[in-house]
C-alpha positions as CSV (number, residue, x, y, z in Angstrom):
1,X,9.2,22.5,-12.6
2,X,7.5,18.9,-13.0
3,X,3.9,19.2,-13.3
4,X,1.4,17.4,-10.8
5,X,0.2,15.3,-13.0
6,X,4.0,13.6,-13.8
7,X,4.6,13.6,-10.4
8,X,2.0,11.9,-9.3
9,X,2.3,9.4,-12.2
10,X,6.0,8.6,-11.2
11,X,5.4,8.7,-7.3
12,X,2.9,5.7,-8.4
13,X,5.8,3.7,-10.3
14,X,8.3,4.1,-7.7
15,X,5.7,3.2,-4.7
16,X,4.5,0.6,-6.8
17,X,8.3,-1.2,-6.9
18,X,9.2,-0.1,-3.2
19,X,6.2,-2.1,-2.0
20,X,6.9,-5.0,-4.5
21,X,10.6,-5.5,-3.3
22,X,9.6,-4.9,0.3
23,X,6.7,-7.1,0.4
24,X,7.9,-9.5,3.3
25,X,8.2,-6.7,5.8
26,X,4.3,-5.8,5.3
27,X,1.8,-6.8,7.9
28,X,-0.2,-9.8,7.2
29,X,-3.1,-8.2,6.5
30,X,-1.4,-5.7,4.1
31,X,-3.4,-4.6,1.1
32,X,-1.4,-3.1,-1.4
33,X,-4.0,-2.6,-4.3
34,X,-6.0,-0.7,-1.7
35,X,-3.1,1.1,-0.3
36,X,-1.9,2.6,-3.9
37,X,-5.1,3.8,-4.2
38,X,-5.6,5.3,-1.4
39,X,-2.6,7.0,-1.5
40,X,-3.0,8.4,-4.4
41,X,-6.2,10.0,-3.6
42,X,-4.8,11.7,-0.7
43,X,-1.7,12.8,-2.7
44,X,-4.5,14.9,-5.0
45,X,-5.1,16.9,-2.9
46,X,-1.8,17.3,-0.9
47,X,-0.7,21.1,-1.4
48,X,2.4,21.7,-3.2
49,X,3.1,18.0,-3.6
50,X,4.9,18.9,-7.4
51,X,7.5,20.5,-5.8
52,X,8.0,17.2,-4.1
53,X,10.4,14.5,-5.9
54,X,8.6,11.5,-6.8
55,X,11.0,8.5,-5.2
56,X,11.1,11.1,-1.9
57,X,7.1,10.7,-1.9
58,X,7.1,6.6,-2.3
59,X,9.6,6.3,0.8
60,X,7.6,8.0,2.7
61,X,4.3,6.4,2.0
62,X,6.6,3.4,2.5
63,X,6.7,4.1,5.8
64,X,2.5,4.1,6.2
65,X,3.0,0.6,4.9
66,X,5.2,-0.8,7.0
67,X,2.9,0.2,10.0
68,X,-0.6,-1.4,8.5
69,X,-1.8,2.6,8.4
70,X,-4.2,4.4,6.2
71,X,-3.3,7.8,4.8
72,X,-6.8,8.1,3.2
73,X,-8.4,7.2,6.7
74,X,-6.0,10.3,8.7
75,X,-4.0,7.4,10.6
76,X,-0.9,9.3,9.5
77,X,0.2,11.9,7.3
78,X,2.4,12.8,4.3
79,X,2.9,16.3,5.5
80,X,5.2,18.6,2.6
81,X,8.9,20.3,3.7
82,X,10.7,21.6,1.2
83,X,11.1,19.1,-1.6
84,X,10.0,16.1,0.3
85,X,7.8,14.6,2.6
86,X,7.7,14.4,6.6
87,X,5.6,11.1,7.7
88,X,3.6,11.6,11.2
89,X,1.2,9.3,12.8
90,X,-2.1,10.3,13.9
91,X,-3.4,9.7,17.4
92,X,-5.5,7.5,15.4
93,X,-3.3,5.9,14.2
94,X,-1.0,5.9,17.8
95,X,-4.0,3.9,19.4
96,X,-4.1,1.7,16.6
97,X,-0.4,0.6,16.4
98,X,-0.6,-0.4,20.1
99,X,-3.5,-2.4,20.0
100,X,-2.1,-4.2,16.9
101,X,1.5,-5.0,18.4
102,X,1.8,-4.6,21.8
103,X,2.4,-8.1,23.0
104,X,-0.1,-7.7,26.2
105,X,-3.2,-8.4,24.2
106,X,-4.7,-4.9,24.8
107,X,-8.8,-4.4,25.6
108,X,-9.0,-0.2,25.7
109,X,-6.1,2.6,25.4
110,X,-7.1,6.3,24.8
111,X,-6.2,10.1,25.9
112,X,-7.8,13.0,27.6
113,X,-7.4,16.6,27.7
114,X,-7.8,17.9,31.3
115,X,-9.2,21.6,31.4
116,X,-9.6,24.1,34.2
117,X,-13.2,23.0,36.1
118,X,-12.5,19.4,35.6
119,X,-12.1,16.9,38.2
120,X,-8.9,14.7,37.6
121,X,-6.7,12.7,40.3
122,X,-4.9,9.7,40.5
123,X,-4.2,7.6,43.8
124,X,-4.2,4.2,45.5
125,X,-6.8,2.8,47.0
126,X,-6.7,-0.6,49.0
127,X,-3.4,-1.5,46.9
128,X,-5.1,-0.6,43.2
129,X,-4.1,2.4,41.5
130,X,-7.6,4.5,40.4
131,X,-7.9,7.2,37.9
132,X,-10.7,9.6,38.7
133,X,-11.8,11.8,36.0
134,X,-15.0,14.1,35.6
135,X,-14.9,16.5,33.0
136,X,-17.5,19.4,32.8
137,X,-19.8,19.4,29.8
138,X,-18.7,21.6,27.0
139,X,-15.7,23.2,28.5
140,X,-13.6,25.2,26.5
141,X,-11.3,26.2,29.3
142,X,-8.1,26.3,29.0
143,X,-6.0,22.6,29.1
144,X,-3.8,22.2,32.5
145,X,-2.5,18.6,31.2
146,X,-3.5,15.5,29.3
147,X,-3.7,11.6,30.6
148,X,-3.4,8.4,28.8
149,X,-4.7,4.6,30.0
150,X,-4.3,1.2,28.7
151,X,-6.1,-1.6,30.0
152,X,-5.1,-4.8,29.2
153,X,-7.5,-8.0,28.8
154,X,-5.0,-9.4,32.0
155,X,-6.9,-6.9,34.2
156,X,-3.7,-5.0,34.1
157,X,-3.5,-1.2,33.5
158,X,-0.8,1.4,32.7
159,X,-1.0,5.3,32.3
160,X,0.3,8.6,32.4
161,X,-0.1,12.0,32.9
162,X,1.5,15.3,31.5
163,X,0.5,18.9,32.8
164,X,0.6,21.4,30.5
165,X,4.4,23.1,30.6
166,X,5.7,19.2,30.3
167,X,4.5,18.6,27.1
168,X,5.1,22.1,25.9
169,X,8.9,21.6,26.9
170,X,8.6,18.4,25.3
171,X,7.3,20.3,22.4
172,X,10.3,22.8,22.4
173,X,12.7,20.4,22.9
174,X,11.7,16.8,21.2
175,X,9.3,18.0,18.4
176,X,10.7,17.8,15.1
177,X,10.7,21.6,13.2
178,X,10.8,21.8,9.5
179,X,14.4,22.1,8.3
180,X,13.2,24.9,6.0
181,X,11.2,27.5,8.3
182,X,12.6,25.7,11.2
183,X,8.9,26.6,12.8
184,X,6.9,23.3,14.5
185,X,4.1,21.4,12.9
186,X,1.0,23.3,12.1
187,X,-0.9,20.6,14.0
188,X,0.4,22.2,17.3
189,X,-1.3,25.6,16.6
190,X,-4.6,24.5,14.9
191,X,-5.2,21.1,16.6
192,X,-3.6,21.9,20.0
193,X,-5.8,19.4,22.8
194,X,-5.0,16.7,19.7
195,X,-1.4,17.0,20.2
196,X,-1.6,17.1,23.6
197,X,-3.3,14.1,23.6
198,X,-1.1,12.2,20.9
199,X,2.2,13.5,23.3
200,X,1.1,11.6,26.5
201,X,-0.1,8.9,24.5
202,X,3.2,8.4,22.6
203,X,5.0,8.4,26.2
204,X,2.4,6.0,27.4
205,X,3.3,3.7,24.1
206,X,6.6,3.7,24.8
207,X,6.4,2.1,27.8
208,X,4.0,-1.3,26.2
209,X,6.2,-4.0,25.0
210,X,5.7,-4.8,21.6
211,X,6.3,-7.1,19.2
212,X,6.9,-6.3,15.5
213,X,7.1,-8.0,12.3
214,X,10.2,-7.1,11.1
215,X,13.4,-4.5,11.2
216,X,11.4,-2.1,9.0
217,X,8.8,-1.9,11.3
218,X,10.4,-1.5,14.4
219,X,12.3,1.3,12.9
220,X,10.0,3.0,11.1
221,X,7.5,3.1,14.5
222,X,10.5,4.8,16.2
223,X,10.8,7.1,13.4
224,X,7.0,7.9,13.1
225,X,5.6,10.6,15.6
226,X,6.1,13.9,15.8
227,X,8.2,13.7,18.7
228,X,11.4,12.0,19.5
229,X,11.5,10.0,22.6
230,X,14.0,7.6,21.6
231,X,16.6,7.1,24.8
232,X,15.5,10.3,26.0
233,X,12.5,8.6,27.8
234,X,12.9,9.1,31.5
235,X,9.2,9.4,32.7
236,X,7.8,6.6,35.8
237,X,6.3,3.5,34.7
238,X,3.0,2.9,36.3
239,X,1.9,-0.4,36.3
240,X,-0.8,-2.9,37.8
241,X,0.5,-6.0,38.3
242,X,-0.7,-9.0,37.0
243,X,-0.4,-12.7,36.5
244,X,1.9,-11.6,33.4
245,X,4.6,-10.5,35.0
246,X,4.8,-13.3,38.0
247,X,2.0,-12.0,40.2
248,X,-0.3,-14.5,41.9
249,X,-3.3,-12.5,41.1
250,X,-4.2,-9.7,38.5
251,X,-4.9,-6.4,40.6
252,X,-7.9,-4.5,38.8
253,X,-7.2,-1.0,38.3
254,X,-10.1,1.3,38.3
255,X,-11.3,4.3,36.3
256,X,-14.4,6.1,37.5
257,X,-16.4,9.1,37.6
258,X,-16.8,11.5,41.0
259,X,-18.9,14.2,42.2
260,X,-19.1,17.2,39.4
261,X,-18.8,19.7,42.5
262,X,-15.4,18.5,43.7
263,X,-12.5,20.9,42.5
264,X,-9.7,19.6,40.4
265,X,-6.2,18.9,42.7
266,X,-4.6,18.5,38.9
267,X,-2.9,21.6,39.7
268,X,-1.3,20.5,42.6
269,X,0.0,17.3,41.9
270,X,3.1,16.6,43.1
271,X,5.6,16.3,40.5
272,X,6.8,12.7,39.9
């Protein structure tokens, strides 16, 4: 078996002459000097990465490249199977991607966890849609479902909303398993309300037109999350309209806090 040190050493030759041939597919602000680096500073520390061949490693930090993310900063990850790599992106690095390529110059997006005691509902109100969320201080009650919002500079806003058993059937039946123990990520164990929250948010992202740079990019995005959406997206679009898409006048969506005492209807929300 190769030892770390030679792996690492030829993971940085081969990364080194992907990024070099592939250099007008990187995003404008694309560091490479800093990127190496930081890449191999993560890769220290990656468990079992000498089992790993070295040209399997460099495509898949490739693929952190092509998106303008930072494996030292937890945007994505390099995550071990077998003798290769896996590339995921982190909700981090979800939010980050949308604000940097969605076409709809974007002011907020972010995702909740909603728990058992919080208030959550969604409805319309003189012709806006509204989000109402109030979630109790320090719960550590079980989750019930996850939301994500964009708001755009337009005025316009999107979102969505998951309970609980969707996302875990999109777990079972979208999430990508390693091909060796054929058991999901780790992630969804140890960090479950982050997954949660990186699966409604993916859904929500798949929905905001973007615009990318080039082939490699637009692929490797499609490629990137831990779940696998593509053509098997089937979930309502909601959408403020705005002076974007042909609208006289941008309709402000709200998002506002309520009464702590009122009980949460997130249970009985009709099923879209």
């Amino acid at each position: 078996m190769a030892t770390k040190e030679l792996v690492l050493t030829e993971t940085h030759k081969s990364l080194m002459a992907l990024l070099t041939s592939k250099q007008e597919a990187m995003p404008k602000d694309f560091n490479q000097t800093r990127f190496l680096q930081n890449c191999m500073t993560v890769l220290q520390d990656t468990y079992n990465i000498e089992k790993c061949q070295p040209i399997s490693i460099a495509r898949t930090l490739l693929k952190g490249a092509f998106l303008g993310l930072d494996f030292f900063q937890k945007e994505c990850y390099a995550i071990p199977y077998g003798d290769g790599l896996q590339f995921q992106t982190d909700y981090k690095g979800e939010t980050k991607m949308a604000k940097k390529y969605s076409i709809r110059p974007i002011k907020d997006i972010y995702a909740k966890v909603v728990r058992e005691g919080d208030f959550f509902e969604e409805e319309i109100k003189d012709g806006q849609q509204v989000v109402n969320f109030k979630p109790l201080s320090f719960n550590d009650g079980k989750i019930i479902g996850a939301f994500a919002i964009v708001l755009y500079q337009d005025g316009g806003m999107e979102y969505e909303t998951m309970s609980t058993d969707e996302i875990e059937k999109v777990k079972e039946n979208y999430s990508k398993k390693s091909h060796k123990t054929g058991e999901f990520s780790k992630a969804w164990v140890v960090s479950t309300g982050e997954m949660y929250k990186k699966t409604v948010l993916r859904r929500l992202t798949k929905k905001i037109e973007k615009d990318f740079a080039s082939i490699e990019q637009a692929k490797t995005y499609e490629e990137s999350s831990d779940m696998e959406f593509k053509d098997k997206q089937k979930a309502e679009k909601h959408e403020v309209p705005n002076i974007l898409y042909k609208q006289e006048e941008p309709i402000e969506a709200e998002f506002k806090e309520v009464p702590k005492e009122e009980k949460s209807p997130f249970d009985a929300k009709e099923e879209k």
